[in-house]
C-alpha positions in Angstrom: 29.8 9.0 36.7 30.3 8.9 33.0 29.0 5.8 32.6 25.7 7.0 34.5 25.6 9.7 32.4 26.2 7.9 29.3 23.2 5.4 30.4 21.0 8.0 31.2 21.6 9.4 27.2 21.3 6.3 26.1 18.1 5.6 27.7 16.9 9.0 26.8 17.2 7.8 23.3 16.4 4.7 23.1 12.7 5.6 24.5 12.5 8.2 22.1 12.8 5.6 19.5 11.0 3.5 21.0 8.0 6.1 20.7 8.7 6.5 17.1 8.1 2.7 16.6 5.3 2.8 18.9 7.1 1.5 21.9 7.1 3.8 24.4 4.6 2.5 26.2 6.3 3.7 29.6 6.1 7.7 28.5 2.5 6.5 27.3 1.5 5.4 30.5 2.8 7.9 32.3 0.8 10.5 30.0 -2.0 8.2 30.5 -1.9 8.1 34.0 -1.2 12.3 33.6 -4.8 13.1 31.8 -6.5 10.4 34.1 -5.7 12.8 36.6 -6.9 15.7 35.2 -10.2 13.7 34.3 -10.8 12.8 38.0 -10.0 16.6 38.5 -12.3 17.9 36.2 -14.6 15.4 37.5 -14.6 16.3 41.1 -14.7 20.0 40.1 -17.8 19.2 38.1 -19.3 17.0 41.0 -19.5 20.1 43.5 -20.5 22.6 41.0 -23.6 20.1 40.1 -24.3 19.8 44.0 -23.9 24.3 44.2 -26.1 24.6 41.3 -28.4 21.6 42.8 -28.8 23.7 46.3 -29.1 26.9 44.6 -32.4 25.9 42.9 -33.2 24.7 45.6 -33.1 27.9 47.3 -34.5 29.6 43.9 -37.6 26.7 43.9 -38.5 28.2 47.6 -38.1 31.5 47.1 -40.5 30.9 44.1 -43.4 29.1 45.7 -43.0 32.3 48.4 -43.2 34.8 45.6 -46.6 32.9 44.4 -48.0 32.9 47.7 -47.5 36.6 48.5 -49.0 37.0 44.6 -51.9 35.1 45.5 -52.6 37.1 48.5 -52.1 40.3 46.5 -54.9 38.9 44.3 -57.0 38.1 47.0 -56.3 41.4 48.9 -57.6 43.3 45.4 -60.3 41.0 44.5 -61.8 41.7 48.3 -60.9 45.6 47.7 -62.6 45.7 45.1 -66.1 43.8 46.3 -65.9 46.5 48.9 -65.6 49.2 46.6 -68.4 47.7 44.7 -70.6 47.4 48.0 -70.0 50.6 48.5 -70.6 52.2 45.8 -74.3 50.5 46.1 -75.0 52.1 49.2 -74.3 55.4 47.5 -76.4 54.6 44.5 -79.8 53.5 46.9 -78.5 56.6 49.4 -79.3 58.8 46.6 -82.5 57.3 45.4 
């Protein structure tokens, strides 16, 4: 058991050392392979936020084009209001003459 131990220390040390002379590549990797993770992660996370926001202006592009349309019938409502207001107020002008 001691000698498992003792190899264990040993090898605890020797990669530290290793690191300091650039030759840990082992922990390297493993730190490496650590943030690749978290890229892919990060990535995925990023993927469906793009395809929420890609569906939401979607749904903000529709609800646009029916904001226009009932705008353009507002217009339309008020421009034909007021030719009959006009038409009207003709009939009361030659009423009166």
């Amino acid at each position: 058991m001691k000698s498992i131990t003792c190899t264990r220390q040993e090898s605890a040390m020797a990669e530290a050392e290793g690191s300091r002379n650039g030759k840990g590549q082992k922990r390297k990797s493993l730190e490496g392979d650590q943030y690749m993770e978290k890229v892919r992660e990060r990535m995925t996370h990023l993927e469906l936020e793009n395809k929420f926001l890609e569906e939401r202006v979607k749904i903000l592009e529709a609800e646009a084009r029916e904001h226009c349309l009932k705008y353009d019938d507002l217009k339309r409502d008020l421009r034909w209001s007021e030719e009959a207001l006009e038409r009207e107020r003709k009939a009361l002008v030659e009423d009166q003459t």
